[in-house]
C-alpha positions in Angstrom: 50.8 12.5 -35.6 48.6 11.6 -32.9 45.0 11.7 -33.0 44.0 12.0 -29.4 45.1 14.9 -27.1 46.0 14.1 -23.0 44.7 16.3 -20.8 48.7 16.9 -19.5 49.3 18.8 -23.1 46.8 21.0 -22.4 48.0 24.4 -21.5 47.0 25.9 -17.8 44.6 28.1 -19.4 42.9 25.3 -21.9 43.2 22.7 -18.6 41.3 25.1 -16.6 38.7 25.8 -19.3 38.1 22.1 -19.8 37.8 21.2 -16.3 35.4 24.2 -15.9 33.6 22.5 -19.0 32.9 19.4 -18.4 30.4 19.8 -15.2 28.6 22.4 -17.3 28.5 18.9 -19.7 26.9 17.0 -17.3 24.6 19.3 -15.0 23.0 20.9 -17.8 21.5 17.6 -19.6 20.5 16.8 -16.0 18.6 19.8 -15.0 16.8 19.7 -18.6 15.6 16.5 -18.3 14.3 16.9 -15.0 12.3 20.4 -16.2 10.9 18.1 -19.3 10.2 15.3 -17.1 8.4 16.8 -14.5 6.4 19.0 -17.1 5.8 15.9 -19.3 4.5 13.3 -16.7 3.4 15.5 -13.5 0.0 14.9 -13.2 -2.2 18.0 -12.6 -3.9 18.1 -9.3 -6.4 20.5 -10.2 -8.5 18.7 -12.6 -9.2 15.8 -9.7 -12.1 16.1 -7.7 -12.1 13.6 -4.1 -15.8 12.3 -4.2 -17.6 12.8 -1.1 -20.8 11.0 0.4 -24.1 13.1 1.0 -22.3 14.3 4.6 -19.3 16.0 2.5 -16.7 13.2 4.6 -14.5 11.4 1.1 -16.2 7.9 -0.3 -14.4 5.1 1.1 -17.0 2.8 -0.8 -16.0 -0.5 -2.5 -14.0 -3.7 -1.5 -12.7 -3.8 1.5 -10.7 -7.1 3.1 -11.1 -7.9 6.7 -8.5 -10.2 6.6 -7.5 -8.9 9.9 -10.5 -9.4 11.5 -10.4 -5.7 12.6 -13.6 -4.6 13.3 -13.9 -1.3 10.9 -16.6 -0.2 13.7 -17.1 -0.4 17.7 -18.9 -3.0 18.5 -21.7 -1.6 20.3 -22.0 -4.5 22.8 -19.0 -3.4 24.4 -20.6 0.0 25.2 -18.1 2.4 27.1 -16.2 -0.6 28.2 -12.3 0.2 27.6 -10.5 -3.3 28.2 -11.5 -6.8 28.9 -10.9 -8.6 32.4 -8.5 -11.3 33.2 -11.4 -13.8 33.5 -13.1 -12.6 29.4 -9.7 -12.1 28.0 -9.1 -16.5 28.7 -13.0 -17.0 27.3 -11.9 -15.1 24.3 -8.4 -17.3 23.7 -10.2 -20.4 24.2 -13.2 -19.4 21.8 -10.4 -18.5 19.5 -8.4 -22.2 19.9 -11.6 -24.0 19.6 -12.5 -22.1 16.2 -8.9 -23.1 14.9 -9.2 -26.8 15.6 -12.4 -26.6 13.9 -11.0 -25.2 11.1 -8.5 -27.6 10.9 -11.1 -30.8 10.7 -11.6 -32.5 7.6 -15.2 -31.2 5.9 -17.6 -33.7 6.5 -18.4 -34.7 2.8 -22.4 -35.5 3.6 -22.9 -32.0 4.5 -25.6 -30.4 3.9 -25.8 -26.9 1.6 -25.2 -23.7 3.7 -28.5 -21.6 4.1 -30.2 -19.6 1.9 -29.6 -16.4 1.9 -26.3 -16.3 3.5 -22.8 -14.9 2.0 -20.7 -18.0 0.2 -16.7 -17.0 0.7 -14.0 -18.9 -0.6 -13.2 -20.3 3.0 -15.1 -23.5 3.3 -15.1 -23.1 7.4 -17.0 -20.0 7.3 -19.3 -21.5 5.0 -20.6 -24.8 6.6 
């Protein structure tokens, strides 16, 4: 006697039924879980409150990187102005190309201590 039936001894009737069976198998474990996990984890967005400084705009206070060099503000020198000339755009490049190579010179070991008061980074050409 065999222990196992094949889907091809199954009647039409008991064929259809366990075809009609088997996505009911499967879709309803998936929608439960879903219901539990969303009711479980969700987080609740009611109980969060932004904070906002004194002129009711949201805190962006804390550590910021200007790794960029992205101003986070207009520079007020530049007034109105809306581009650079020809002429400042090359004074800008070379100012940048001589900052590099000066980056890239070996610190001068008899150097003196940065001044007081000033910021200490971790990027020895902004300090000295």
């Amino acid at each position: 006697m065999q222990s196992y039936y094949s889907i091809a001894s199954l009647s039409a009737r008991n064929r259809n039924l366990f075809y009609s069976v088997i996505p009911l198998r499967l879709v309803i474990p998936v929608v439960v879980g879903c219901w539990f996990s969303e009711s479980s984890f969700g987080q609740s967005s009611s109980t969060y409150n932004v904070p906002l400084t004194e002129h009711g705009h949201p805190d962006l206070q804390g550590l910021w990187s200007d790794q960029t060099r992205t101003p986070f503000e207009r520079p007020t020198a530049l007034g109105t102005k809306r581009n650079y000339t020809e002429t400042e755009i090359a004074e800008l490049i070379s100012a940048a190309q001589r900052a590099a190579e000066r980056t890239q010179q070996p610190l001068d070991a008899g150097r003196g201590a940065p001044p007081a008061g000033v910021t200490i980074t971790n990027q020895p050409d902004v300090n000295f």
